[in-house]
mmJSON file of the N, C-alpha and C atoms, coordinates in Angstrom:
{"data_MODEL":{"atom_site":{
"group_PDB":["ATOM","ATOM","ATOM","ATOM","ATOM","ATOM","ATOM","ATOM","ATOM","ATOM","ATOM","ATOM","ATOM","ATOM","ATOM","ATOM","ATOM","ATOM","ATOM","ATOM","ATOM","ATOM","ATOM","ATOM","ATOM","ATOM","ATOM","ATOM","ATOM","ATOM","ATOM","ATOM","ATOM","ATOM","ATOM","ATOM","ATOM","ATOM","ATOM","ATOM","ATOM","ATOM","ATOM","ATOM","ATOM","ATOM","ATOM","ATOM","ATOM","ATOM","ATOM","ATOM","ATOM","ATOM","ATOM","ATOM","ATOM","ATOM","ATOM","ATOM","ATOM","ATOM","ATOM","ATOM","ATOM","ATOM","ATOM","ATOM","ATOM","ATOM","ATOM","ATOM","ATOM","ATOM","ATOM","ATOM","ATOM","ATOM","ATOM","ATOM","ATOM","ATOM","ATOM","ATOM","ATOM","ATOM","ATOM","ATOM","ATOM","ATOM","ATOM","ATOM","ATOM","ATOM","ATOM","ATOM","ATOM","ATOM","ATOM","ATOM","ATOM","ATOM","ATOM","ATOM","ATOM","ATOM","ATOM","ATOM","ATOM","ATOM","ATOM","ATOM","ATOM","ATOM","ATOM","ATOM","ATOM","ATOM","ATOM","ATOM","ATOM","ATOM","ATOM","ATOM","ATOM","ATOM","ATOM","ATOM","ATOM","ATOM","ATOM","ATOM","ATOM","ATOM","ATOM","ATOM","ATOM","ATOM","ATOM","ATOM","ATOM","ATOM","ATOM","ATOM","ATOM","ATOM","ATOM","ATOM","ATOM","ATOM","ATOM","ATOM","ATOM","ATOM","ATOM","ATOM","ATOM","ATOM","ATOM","ATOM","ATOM","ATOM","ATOM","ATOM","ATOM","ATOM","ATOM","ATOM","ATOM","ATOM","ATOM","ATOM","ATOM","ATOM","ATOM","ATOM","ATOM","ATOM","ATOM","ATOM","ATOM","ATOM","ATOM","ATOM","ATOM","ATOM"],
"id":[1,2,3,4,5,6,7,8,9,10,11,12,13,14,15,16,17,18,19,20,21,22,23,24,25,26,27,28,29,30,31,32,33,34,35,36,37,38,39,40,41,42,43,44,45,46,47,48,49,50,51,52,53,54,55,56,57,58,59,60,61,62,63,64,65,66,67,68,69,70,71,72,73,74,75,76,77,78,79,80,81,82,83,84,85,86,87,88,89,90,91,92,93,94,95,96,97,98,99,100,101,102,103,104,105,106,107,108,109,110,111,112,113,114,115,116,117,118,119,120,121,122,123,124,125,126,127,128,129,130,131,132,133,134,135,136,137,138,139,140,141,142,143,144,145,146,147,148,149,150,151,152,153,154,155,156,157,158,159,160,161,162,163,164,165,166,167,168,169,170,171,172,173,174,175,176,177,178,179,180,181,182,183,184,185,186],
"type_symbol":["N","C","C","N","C","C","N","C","C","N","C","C","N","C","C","N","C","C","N","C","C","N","C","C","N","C","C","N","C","C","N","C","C","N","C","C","N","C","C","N","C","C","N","C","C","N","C","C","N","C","C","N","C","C","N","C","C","N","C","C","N","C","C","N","C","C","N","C","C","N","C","C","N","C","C","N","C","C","N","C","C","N","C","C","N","C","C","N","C","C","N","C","C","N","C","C","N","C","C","N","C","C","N","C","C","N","C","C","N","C","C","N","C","C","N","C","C","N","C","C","N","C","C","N","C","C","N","C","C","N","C","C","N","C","C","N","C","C","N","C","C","N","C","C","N","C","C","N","C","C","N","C","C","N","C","C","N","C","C","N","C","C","N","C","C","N","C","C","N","C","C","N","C","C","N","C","C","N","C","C","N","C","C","N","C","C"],
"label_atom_id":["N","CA","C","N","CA","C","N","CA","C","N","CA","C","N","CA","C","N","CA","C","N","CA","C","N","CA","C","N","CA","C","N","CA","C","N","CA","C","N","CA","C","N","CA","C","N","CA","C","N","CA","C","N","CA","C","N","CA","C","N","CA","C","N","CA","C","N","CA","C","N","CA","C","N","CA","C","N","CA","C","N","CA","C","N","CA","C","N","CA","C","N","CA","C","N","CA","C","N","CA","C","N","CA","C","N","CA","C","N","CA","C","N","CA","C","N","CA","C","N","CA","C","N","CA","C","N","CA","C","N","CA","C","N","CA","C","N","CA","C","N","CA","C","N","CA","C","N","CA","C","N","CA","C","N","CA","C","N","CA","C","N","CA","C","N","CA","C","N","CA","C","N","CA","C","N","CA","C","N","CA","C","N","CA","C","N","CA","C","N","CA","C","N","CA","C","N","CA","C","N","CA","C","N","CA","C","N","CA","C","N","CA","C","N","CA","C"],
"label_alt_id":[null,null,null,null,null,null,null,null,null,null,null,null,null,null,null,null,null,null,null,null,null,null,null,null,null,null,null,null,null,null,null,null,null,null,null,null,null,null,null,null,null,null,null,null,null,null,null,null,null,null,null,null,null,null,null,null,null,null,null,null,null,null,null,null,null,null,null,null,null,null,null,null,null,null,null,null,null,null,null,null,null,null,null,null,null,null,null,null,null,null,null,null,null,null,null,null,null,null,null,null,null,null,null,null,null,null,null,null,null,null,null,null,null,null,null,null,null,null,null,null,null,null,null,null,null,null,null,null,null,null,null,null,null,null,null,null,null,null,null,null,null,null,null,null,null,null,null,null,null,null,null,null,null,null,null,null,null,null,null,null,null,null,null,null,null,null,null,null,null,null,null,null,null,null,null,null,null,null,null,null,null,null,null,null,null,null],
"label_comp_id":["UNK","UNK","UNK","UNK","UNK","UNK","UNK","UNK","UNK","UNK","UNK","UNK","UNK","UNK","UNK","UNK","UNK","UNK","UNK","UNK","UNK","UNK","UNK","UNK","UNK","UNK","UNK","UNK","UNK","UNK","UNK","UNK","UNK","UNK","UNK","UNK","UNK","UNK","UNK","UNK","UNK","UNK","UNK","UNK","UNK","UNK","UNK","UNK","UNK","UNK","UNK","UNK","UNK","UNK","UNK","UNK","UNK","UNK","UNK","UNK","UNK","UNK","UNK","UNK","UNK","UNK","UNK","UNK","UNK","UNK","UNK","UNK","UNK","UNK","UNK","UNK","UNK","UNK","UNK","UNK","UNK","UNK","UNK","UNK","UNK","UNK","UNK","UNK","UNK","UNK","UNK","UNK","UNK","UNK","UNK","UNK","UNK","UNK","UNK","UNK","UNK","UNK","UNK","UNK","UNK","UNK","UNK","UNK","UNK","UNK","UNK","UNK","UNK","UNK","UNK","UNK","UNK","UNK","UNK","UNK","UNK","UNK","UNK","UNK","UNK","UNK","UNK","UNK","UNK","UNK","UNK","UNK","UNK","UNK","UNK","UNK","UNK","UNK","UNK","UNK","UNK","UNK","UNK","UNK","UNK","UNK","UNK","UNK","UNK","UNK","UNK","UNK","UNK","UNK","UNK","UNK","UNK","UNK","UNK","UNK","UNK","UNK","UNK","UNK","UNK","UNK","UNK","UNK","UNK","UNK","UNK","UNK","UNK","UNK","UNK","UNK","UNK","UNK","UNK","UNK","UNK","UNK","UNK","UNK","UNK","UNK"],
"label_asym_id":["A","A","A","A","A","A","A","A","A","A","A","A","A","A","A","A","A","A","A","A","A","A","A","A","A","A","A","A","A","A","A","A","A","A","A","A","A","A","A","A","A","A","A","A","A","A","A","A","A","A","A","A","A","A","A","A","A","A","A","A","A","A","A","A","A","A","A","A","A","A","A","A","A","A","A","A","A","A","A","A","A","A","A","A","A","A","A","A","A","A","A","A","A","A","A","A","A","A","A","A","A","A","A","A","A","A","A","A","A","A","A","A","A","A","A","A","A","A","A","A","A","A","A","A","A","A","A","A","A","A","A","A","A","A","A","A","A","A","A","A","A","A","A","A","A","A","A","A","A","A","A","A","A","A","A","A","A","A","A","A","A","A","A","A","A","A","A","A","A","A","A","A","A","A","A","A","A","A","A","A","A","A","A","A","A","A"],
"label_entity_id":["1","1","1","1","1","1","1","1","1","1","1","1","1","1","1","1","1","1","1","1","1","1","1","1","1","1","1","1","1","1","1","1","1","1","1","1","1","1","1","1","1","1","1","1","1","1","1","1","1","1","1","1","1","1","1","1","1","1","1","1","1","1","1","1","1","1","1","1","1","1","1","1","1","1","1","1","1","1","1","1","1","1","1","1","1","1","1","1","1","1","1","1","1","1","1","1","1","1","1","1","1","1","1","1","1","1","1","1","1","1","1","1","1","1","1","1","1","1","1","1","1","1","1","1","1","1","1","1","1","1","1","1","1","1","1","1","1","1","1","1","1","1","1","1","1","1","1","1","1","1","1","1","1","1","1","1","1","1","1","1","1","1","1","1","1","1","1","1","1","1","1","1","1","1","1","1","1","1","1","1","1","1","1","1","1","1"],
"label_seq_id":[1,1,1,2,2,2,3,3,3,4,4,4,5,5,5,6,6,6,7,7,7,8,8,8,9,9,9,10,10,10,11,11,11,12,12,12,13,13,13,14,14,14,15,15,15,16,16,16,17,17,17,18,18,18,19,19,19,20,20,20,21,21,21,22,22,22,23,23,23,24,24,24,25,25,25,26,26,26,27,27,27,28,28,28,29,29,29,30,30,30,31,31,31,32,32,32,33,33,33,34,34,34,35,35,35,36,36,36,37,37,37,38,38,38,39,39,39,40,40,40,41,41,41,42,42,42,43,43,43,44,44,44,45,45,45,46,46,46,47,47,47,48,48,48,49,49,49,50,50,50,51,51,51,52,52,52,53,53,53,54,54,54,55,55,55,56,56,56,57,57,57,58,58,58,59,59,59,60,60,60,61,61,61,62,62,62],
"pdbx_PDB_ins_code":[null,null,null,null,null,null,null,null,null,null,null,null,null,null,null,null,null,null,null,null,null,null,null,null,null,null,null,null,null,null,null,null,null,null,null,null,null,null,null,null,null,null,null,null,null,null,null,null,null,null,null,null,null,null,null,null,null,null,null,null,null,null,null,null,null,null,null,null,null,null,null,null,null,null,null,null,null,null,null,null,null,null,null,null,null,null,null,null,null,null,null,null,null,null,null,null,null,null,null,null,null,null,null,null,null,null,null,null,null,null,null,null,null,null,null,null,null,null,null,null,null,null,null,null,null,null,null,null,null,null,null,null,null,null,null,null,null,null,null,null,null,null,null,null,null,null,null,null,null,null,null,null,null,null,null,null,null,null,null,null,null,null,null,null,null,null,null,null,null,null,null,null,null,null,null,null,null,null,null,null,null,null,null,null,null,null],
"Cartn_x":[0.844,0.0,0.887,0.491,0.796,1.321,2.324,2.189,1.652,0.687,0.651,1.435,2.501,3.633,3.255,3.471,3.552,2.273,1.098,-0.255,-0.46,-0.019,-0.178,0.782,1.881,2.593,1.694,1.103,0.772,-0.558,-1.449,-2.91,-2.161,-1.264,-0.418,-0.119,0.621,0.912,-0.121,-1.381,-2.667,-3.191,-2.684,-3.384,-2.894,-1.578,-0.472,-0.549,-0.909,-0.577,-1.49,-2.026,-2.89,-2.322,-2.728,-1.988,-1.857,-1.134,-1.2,-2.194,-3.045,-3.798,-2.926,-2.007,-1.415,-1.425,-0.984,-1.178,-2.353,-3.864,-4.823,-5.196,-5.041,-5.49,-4.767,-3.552,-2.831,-3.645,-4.072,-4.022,-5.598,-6.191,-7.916,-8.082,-7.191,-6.939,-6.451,-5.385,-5.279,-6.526,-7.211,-7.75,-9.415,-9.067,-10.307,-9.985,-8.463,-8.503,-8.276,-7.912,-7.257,-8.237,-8.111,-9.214,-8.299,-7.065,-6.266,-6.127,-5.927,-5.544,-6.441,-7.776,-9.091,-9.221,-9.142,-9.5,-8.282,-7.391,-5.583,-6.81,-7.345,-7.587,-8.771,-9.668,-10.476,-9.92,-9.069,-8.263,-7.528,-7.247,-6.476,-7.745,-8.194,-9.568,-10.184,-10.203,-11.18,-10.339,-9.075,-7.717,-7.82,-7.615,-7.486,-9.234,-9.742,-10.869,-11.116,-10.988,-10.443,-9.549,-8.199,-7.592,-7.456,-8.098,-8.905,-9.631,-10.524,-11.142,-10.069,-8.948,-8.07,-7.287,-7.067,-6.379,-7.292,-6.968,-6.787,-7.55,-7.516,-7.8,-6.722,-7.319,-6.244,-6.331,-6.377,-6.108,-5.575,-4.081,-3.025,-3.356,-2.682,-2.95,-2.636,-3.232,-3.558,-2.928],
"Cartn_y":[-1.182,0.0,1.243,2.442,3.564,4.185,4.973,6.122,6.462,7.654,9.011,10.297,10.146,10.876,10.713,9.227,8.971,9.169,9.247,9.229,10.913,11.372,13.142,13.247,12.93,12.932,12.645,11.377,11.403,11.946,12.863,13.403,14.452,14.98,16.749,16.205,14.956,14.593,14.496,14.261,13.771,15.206,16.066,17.921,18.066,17.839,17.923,17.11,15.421,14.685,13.182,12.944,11.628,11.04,9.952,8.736,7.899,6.773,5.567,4.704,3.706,2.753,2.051,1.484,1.099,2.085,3.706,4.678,4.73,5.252,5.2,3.858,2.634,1.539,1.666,1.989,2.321,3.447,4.449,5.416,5.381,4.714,4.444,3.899,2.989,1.84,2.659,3.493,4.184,4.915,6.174,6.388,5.817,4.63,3.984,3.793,3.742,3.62,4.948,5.976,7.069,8.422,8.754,10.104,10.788,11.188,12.124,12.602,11.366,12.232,12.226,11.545,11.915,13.104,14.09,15.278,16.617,15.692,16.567,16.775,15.333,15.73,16.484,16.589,17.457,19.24,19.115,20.758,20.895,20.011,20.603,20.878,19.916,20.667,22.059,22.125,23.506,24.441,24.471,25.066,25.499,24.591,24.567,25.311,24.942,25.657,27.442,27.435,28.929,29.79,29.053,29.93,30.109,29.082,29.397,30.227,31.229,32.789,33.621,33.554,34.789,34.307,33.819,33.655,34.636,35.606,36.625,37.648,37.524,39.248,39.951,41.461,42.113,43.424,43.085,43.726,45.141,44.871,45.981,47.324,47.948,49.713,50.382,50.973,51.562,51.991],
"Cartn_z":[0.0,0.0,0.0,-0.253,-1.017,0.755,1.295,1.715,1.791,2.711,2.936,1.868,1.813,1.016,-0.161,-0.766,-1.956,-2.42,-1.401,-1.915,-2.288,-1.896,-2.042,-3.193,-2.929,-4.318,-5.623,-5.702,-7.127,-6.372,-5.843,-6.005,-6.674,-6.206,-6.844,-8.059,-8.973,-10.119,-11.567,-10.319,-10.836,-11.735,-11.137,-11.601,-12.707,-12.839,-14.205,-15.239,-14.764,-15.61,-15.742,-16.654,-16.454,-15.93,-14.297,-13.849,-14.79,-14.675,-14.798,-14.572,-14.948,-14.625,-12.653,-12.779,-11.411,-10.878,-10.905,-9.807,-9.757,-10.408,-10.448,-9.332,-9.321,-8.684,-7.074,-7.011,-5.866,-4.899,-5.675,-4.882,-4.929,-5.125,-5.073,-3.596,-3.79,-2.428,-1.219,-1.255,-0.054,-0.087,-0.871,-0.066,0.752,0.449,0.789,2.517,2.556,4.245,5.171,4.391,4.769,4.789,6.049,5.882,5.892,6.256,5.975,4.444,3.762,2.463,1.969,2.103,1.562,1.556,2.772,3.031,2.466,1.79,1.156,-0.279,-1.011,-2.061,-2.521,-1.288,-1.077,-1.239,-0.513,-0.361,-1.491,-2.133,-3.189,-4.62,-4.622,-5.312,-5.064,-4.037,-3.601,-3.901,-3.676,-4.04,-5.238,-6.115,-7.68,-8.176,-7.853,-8.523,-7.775,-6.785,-6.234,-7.219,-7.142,-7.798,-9.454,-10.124,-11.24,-11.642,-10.803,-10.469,-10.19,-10.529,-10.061,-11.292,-12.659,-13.919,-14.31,-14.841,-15.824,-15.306,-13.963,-13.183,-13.225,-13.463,-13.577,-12.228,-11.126,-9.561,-9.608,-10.475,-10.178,-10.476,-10.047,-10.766,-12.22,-12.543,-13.795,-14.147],
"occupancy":[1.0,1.0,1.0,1.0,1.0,1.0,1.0,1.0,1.0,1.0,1.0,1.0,1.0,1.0,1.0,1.0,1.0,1.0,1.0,1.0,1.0,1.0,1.0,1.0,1.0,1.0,1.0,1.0,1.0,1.0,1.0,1.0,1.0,1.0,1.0,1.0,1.0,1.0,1.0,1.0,1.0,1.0,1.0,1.0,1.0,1.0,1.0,1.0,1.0,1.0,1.0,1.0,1.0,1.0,1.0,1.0,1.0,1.0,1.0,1.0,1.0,1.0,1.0,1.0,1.0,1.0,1.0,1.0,1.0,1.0,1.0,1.0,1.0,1.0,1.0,1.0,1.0,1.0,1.0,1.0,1.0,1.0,1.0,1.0,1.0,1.0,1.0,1.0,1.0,1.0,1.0,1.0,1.0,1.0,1.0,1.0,1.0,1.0,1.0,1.0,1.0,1.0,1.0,1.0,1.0,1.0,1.0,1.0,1.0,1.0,1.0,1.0,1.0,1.0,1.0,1.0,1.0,1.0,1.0,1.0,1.0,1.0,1.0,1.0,1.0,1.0,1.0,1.0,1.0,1.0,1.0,1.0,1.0,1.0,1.0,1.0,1.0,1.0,1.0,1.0,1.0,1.0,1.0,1.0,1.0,1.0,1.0,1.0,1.0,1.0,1.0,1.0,1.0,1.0,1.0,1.0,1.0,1.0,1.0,1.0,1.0,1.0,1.0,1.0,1.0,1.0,1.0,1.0,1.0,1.0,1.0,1.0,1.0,1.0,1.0,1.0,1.0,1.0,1.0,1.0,1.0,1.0,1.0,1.0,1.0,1.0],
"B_iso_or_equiv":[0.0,0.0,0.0,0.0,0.0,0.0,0.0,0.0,0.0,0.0,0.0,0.0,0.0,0.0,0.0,0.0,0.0,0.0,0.0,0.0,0.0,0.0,0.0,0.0,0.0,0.0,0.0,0.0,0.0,0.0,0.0,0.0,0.0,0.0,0.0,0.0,0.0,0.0,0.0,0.0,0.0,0.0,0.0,0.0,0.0,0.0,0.0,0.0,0.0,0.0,0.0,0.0,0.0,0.0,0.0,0.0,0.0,0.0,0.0,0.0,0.0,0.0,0.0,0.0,0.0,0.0,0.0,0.0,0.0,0.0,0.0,0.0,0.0,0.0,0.0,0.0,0.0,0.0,0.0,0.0,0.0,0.0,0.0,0.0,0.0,0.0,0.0,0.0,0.0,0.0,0.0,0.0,0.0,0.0,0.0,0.0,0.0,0.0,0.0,0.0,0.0,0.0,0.0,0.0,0.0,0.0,0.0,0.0,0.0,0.0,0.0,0.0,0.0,0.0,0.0,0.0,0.0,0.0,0.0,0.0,0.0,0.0,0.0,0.0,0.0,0.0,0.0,0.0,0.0,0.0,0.0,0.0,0.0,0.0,0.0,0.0,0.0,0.0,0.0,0.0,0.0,0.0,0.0,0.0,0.0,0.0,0.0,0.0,0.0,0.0,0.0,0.0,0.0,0.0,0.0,0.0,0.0,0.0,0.0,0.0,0.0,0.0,0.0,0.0,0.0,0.0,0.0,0.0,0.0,0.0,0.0,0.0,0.0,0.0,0.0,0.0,0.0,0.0,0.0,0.0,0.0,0.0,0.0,0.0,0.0,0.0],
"pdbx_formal_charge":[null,null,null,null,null,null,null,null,null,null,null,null,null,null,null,null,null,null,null,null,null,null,null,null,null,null,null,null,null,null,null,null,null,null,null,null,null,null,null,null,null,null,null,null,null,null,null,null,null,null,null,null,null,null,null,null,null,null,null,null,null,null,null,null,null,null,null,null,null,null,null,null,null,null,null,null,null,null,null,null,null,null,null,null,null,null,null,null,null,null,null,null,null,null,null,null,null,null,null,null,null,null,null,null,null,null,null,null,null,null,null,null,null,null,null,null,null,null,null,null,null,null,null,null,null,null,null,null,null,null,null,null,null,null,null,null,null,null,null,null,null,null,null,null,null,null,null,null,null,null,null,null,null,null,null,null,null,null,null,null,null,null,null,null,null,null,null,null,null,null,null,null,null,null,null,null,null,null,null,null,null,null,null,null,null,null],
"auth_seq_id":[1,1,1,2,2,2,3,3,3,4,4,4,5,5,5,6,6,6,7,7,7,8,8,8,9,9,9,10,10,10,11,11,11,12,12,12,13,13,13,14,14,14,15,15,15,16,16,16,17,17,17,18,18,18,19,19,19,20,20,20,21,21,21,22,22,22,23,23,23,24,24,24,25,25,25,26,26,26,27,27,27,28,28,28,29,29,29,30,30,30,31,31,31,32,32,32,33,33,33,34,34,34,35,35,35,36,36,36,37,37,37,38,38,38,39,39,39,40,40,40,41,41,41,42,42,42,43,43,43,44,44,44,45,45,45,46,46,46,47,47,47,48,48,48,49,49,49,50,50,50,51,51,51,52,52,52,53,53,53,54,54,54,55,55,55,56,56,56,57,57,57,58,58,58,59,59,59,60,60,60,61,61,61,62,62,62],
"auth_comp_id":["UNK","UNK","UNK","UNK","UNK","UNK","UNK","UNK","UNK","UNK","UNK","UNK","UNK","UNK","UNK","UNK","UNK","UNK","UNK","UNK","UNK","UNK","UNK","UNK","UNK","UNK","UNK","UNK","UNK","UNK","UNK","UNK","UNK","UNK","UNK","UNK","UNK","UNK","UNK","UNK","UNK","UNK","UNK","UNK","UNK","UNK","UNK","UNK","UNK","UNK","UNK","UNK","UNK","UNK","UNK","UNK","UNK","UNK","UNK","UNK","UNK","UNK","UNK","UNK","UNK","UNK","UNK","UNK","UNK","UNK","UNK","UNK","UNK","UNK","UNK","UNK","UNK","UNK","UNK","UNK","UNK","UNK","UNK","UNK","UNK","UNK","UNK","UNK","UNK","UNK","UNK","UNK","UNK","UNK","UNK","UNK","UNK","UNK","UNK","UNK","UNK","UNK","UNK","UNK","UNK","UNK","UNK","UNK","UNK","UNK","UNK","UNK","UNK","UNK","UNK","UNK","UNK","UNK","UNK","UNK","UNK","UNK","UNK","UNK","UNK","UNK","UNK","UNK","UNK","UNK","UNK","UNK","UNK","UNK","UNK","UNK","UNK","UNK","UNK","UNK","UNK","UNK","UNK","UNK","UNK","UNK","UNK","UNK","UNK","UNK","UNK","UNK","UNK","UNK","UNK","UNK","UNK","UNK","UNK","UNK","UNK","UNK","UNK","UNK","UNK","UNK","UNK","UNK","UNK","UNK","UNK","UNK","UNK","UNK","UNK","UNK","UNK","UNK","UNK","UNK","UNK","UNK","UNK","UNK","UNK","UNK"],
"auth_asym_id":["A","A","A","A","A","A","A","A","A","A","A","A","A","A","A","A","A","A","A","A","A","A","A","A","A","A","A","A","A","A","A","A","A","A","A","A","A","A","A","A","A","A","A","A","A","A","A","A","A","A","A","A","A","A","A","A","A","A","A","A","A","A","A","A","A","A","A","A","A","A","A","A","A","A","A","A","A","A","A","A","A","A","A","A","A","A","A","A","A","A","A","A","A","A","A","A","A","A","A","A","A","A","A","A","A","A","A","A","A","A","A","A","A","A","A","A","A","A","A","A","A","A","A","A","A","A","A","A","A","A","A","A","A","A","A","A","A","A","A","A","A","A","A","A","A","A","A","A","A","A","A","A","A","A","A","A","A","A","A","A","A","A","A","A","A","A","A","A","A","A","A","A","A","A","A","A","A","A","A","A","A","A","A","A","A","A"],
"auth_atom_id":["N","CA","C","N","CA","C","N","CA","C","N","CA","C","N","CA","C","N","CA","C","N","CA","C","N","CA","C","N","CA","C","N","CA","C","N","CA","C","N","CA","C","N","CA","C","N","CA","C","N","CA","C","N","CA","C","N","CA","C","N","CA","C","N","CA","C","N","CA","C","N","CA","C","N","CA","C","N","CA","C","N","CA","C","N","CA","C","N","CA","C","N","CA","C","N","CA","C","N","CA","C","N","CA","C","N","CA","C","N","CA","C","N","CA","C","N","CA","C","N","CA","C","N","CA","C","N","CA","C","N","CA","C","N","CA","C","N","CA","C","N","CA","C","N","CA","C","N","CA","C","N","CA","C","N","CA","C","N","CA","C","N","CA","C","N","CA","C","N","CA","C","N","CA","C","N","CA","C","N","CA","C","N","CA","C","N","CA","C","N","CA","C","N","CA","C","N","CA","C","N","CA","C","N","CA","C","N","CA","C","N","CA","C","N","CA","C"],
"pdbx_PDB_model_num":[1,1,1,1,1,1,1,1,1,1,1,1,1,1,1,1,1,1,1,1,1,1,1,1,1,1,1,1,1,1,1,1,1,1,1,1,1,1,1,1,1,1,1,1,1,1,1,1,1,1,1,1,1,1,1,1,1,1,1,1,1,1,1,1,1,1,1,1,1,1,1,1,1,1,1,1,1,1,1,1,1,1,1,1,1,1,1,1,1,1,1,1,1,1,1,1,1,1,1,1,1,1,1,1,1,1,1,1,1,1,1,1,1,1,1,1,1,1,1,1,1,1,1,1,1,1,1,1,1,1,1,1,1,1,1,1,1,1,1,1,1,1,1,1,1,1,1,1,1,1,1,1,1,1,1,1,1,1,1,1,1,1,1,1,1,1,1,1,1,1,1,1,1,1,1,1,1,1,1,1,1,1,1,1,1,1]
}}}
């Protein structure tokens, strides 16, 4: 079974890059036991779609 580490590792890999079928199956399985990183890939979602509303604001001064 996967880390903690390694399981956050590929959820962050997962944003960039299609898994693998074996990472995909690995990291299904952790988080079936793990509320910790259940709740990492939760935050990194909410994350990512947050700061998706702030690409191509333009804030600064005139």
């Amino acid at each position: 079974m996967l880390t903690c580490k390694k399981a956050t590792h590929l959820m962050s890999a997962g944003l960039d890059r299609p898994l693998g079928p074996g990472e995909r199956l690995s990291l299904r399985l952790h988080l079936i036991f793990c509320r910790g990183c259940r709740a990492f890939r939760n935050q990194i979602g909410w994350l990512r779609n947050i700061s998706r509303g702030f690409v191509g604001r333009d804030d600064g001064p005139d």
